[in-house]
N, C-alpha and C positions, 0 to 999 in steps of 0.2 A: 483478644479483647475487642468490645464493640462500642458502638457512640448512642449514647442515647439522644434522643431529637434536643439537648440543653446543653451538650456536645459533651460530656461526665462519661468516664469508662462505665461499657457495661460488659459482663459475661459472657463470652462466644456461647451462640443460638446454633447446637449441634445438626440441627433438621436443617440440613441443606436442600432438601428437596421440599420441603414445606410447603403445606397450602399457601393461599392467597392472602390468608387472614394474620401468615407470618408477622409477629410484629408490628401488627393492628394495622397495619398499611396494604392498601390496595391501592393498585394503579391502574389506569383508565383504556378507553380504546379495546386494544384486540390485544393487550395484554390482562385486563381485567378477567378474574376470576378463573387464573390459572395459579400452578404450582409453580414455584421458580424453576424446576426442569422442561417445565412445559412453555413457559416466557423467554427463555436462551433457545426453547427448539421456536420457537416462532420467529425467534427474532435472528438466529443464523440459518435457517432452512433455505432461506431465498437467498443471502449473500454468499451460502455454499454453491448453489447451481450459479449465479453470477462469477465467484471467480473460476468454478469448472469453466466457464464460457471464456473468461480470461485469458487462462490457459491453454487454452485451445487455439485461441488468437495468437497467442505469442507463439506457440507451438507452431501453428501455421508458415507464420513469417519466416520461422527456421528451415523449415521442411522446403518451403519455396525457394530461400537462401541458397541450400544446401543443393538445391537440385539444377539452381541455377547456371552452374559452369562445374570442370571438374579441374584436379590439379591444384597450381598455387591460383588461382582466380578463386577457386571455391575456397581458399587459405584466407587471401584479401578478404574476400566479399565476408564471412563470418566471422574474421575481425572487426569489421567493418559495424556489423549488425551489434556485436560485442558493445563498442562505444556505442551504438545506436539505443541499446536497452538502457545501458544509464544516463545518456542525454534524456530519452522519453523520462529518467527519474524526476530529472530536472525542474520539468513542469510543476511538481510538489511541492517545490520551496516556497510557491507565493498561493496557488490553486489549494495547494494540501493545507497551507496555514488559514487559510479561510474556510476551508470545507470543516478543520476542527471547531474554528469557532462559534461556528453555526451550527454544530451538532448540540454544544454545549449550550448554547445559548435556548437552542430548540428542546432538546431535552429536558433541561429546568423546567421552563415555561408549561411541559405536554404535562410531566409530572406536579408541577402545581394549576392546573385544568387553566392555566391563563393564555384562551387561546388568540387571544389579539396578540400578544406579543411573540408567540410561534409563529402566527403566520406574518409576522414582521419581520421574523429571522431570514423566513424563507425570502423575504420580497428584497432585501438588504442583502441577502448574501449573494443573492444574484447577479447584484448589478458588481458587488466586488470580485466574484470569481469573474466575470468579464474582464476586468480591470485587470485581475491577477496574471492573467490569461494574455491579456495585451502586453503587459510587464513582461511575460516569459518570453512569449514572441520576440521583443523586441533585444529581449537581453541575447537569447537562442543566435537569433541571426549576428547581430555585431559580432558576440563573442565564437564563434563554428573555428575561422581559421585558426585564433589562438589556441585555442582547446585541440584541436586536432595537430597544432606540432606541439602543445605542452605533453600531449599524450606521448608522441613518438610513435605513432604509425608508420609503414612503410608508406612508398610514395602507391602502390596500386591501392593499397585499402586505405590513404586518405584519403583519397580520390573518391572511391565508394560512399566512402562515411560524408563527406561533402554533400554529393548529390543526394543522400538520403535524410542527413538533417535539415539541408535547407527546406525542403517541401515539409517534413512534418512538426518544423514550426510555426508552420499555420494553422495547426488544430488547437493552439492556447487559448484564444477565446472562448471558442466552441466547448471545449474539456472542463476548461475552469467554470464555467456557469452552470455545466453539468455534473461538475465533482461538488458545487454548492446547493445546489435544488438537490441531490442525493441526500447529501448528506444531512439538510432539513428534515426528507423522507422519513432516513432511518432515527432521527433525533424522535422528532415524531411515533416512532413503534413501527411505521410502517416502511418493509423492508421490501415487498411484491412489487411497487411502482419502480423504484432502482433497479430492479431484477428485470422486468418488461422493456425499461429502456435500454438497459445494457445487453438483454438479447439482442434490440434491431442493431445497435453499435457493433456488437460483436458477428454478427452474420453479414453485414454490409462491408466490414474491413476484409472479413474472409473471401468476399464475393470478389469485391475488386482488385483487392492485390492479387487475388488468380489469375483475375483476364487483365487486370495491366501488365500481367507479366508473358505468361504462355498464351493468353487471345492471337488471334492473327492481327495482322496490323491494319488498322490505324492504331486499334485498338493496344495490344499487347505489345512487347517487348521494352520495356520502361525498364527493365531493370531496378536495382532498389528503391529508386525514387519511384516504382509501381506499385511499391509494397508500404512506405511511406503514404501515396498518396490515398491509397483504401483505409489507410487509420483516418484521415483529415476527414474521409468522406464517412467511416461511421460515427465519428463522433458527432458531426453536423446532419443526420440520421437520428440518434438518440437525443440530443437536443429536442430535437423539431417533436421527438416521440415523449417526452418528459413533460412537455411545454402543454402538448394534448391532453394529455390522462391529467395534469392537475387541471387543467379546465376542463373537466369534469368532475370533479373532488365534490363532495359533500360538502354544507358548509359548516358541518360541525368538525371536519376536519381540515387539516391543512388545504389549505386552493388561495388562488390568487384572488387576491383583495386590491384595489383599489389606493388605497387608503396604505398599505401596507408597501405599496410598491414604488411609493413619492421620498425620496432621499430622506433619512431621520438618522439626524449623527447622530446623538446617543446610540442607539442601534449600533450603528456599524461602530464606532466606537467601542462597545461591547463587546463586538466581534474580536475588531482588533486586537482588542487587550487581551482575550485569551490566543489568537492564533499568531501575534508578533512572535512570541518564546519560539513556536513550532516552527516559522519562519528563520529564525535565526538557528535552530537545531537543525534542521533539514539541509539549510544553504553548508553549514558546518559538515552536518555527514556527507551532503554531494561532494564539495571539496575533500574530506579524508578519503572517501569509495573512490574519488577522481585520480586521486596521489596511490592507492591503492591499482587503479589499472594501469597506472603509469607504470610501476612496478613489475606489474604484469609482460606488459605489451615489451617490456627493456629485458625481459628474460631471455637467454641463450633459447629458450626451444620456439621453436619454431609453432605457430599457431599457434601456442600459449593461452591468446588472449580470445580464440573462436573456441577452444576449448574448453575456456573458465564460464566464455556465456552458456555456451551446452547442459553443462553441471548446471549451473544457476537453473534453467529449464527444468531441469529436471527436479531439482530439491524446489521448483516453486508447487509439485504437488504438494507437496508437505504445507506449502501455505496457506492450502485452498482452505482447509477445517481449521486451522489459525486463528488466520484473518477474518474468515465467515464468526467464528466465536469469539474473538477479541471484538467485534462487533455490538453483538448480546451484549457484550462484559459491559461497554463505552455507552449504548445506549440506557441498559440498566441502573448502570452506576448513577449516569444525569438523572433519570428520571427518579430512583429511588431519595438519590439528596433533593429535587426539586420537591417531591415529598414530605422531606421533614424527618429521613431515616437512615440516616448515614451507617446505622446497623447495616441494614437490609442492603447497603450497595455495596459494603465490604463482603456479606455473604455471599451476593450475586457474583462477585468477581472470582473467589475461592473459587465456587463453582466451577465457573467457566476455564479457572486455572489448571484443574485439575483434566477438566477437558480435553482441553488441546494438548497438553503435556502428553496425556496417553495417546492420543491418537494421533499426534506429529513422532509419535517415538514406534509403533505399530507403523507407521508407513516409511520410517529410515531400514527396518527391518529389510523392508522390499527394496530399498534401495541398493542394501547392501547384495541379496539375493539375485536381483536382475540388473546389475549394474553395466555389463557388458550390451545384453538386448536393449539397453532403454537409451545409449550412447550409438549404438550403432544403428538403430532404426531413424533417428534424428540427421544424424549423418553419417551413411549409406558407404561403404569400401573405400573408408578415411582414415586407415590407420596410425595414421598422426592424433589423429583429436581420440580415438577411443583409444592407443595408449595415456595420454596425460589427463582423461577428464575420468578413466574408471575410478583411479585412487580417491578422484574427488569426494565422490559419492560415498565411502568408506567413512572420510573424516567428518563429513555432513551427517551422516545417521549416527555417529557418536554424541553429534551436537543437538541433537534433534529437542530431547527434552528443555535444553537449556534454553534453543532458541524457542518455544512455545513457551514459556517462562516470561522472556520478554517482551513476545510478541501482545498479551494479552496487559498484564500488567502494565505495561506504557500504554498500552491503546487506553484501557481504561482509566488512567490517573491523567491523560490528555483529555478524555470526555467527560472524564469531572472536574476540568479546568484547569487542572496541575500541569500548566504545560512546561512553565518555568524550572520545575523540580526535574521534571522528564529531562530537559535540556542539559542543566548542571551536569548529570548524574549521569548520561550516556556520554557526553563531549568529554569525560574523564578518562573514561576506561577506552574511548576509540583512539585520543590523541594517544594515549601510551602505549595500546597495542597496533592499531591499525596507522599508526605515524611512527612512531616512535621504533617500534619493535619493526616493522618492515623497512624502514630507513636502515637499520643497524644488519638486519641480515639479508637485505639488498647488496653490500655490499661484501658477501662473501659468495668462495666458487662454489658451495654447496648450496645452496639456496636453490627451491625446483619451485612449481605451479602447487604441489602436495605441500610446502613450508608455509605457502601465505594460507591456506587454507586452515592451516594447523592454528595461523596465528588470528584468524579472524574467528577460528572455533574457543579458543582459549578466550578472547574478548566475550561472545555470548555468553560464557560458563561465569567470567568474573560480574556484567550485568544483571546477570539471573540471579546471582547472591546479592547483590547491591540492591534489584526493585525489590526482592522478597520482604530484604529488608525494612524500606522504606513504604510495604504496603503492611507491613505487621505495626510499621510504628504509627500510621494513622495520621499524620497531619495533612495528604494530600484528601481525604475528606473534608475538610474544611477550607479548600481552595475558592476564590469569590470568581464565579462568573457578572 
């Protein structure tokens, strides 16, 4: 069932790929006077090649990791990196709760052609993804020691993990003002300026943690904190390149205004109020994922926890056509209700649902097929990590469709303002499986790296039922940004 613009059920509109005229609603920009197949490829085309570049980055830092030292050093040091991926989550709790508000706030706005107040989103979210940025910083560095003995590392890879989070808590500033100007972009329709920044970002980290690492010296041998300090240095790279291209913007598009760029609490206010929920969801799942590597890292085998980040690497291909189209879904969705047509953003979403579902489930195939070459090419005559991380990849391509399920669905009922709903509804099923259920079989002699995996696939399956639910029933269309 659908909403008519007076918010009254109407009839599911079977033409999912429908002209423009779907619905008597047309939207503006570089989305105008396409088919809604043709508005999800514009609008994930470029956030596909950005997380391919992602990818490649994080894939990098492993590869470099990996080839760093051999023995228990290469043991350490990819545990080490292990905590290092979900501190770098970290940053999301305050940068990611603002970058959604300002999607939301942007997207209403593009889809009701009101572009004083898009390009106010942009000039307001700027100055709070700084803020947010500074906030992470600052939490980053006080809290490093206790986190790294709540975690229960050994004494060589806390050691690693030390010098590696301290330096790349200085990229909060720089990341956060760039995950807000982004995410403006894409509120906006336009996905090719994020993708442009996030090239030089993602070639500048590549560049420098090379030569801080294997350079001859002065230059090289930095060790993690060399691989750390090339992320600090391409995000303050993409910045500087983000900063460029909208001072050049058109001005009938989004670019910097003046006027737009002078503090206006209402504004950020409005931000706030949608991205506080995600803020309090995020800071909730860092802490479960955090109790979750605790878990890990406290397992009898050994590497355990360099071999759960491995997997994770590898199942983030599967995230790349995802996230690229949970994108679409989040941009579509705002700008369809800024519209006046909460039909047309339930349909936009379906779409997109069906999407990613098949094509995150097509690439766990491969997962399963090449699961030994894609663990040993990462790390190289380790046979510690590629026995415990193949099974991984087994349980993750089971989970595959459940988790694109997710992934689109929350994205999108976040960027139509539902952030609160999101919140409720994942913080349920994580405390019960991802706490609850791993506390309980943490503490038996069976319990392997393959069990917790079991039980964070069983959590996606029971989510995927929950959001389908909650996006058939309709009220997160009617969410007030």
């Amino acid at each position: 069932m659908g909403y008519s613009r007076s918010g009254k059920m109407e009839p599911p509109d079977d033409n999912c790929g429908g002209g423009p005229a779907a619905d008597g609603v047309r939207l503006g920009g570089r989305l105008a006077g396409r088919s809604l197949l043709g508005q999800v490829a514009v609008l994930a085309a470029w956030p596909l090649l950005e997380q391919v570049l992602a990818f490649f980055v994080g894939l990098t830092d492993l590869l470099i990791a990996g080839r760093m030292a051999g023995g228990p050093d290469r043991v350490a040091i990819l545990d080490a990196m292990g905590l290092g991926g979900y501190v770098g989550w970290f940053f999301n709790i305050l940068q990611g709760a603002v970058a959604t508000g300002v999607m939301a706030l942007v997207s209403r706005a593009t889809g009701a052609r009101d572009h004083r107040l898009a390009n106010q989103g942009l000039g307001q979210g700027l100055w709070l993804g700084v803020l947010a940025g500074f906030g992470s910083l600052i939490l980053l560095q006080t809290g490093i020691p206790w986190l790294i003995r709540w975690i229960g590392l050994g004494a060589a890879a806390a050691d690693q993990a030390n010098l590696y989070l301290r330096v790349l808590a200085i990229s909060g500033p720089f990341s956060g003002a760039m995950f807000a100007v982004n995410a403006a972009l894409r509120g906006s329709g336009d996905t090719r300026t994020p993708f442009l920044a996030m090239v030089v970002v993602n070639l500048v980290n590549m560049a420098l943690s090379w030569a801080l690492v294997f350079a001859p010296a002065p230059w090289g041998g930095h060790g993690v904190a060399g691989i750390a300090a090339g992320t600090v240095g391409g995000w303050i790279a993409g910045l500087l390149t983000t900063v460029f291209l909208l001072g050049r913007g058109k001005e009938a598009g989004l670019h910097w205004a003046g006027a737009a760029l002078r503090p206006h609490v209402e504004t950020m206010r409005r931000i706030v109020r949608v991205g506080a929920p995600q803020a309090m969801e995020i800071a909730g799942m860092w802490l479960i994922h955090a109790f979750g590597i605790r878990v890990i890292a406290n397992l009898s085998s050994e590497g355990a926890l360099g071999a759960h980040i491995l997997a994770i690497r590898v199942e983030s291909m599967s995230f790349l056509p995802g996230f690229a189209i949970a994108t679409a879904a989040a941009t579509l969705a705002g700008q369809y209700l800024g519209a006046g047509s909460p039909r047309m953003a339930a349909r936009a979403v379906r779409v997109c649902w069906a999407l990613a579902a098949g094509m995150m489930s097509l690439i766990g195939v491969l997962f399963v097929l090449a699961r030994y070459q894609l663990i040993g090419w990462m790390a190289p005559a380790s046979g510690i990590h590629l026995q415990l991380a193949a099974p991984l990849l087994v349980v993750c391509a089971m989970a595959q469709p459940f988790f694109g399920t997710c992934i689109v669905l929350k994205t999108a009922m976040r960027g139509a303002g539902a952030t609160g709903t999101v919140m409720r509804w994942s913080f349920g099923s994580m405390l019960f499986y991802r706490v609850g259920m791993l506390w309980w079989f943490s503490h038996t002699d069976w319990f392997d790296l393959t069990g917790v995996w079991v039980v964070l696939s069983v959590d996606l399956f029971t989510q995927a039922l929950v959001f389908a639910w909650l996006h058939f029933r309709g009220t997160w269309l009617h969410a007030r940004v």
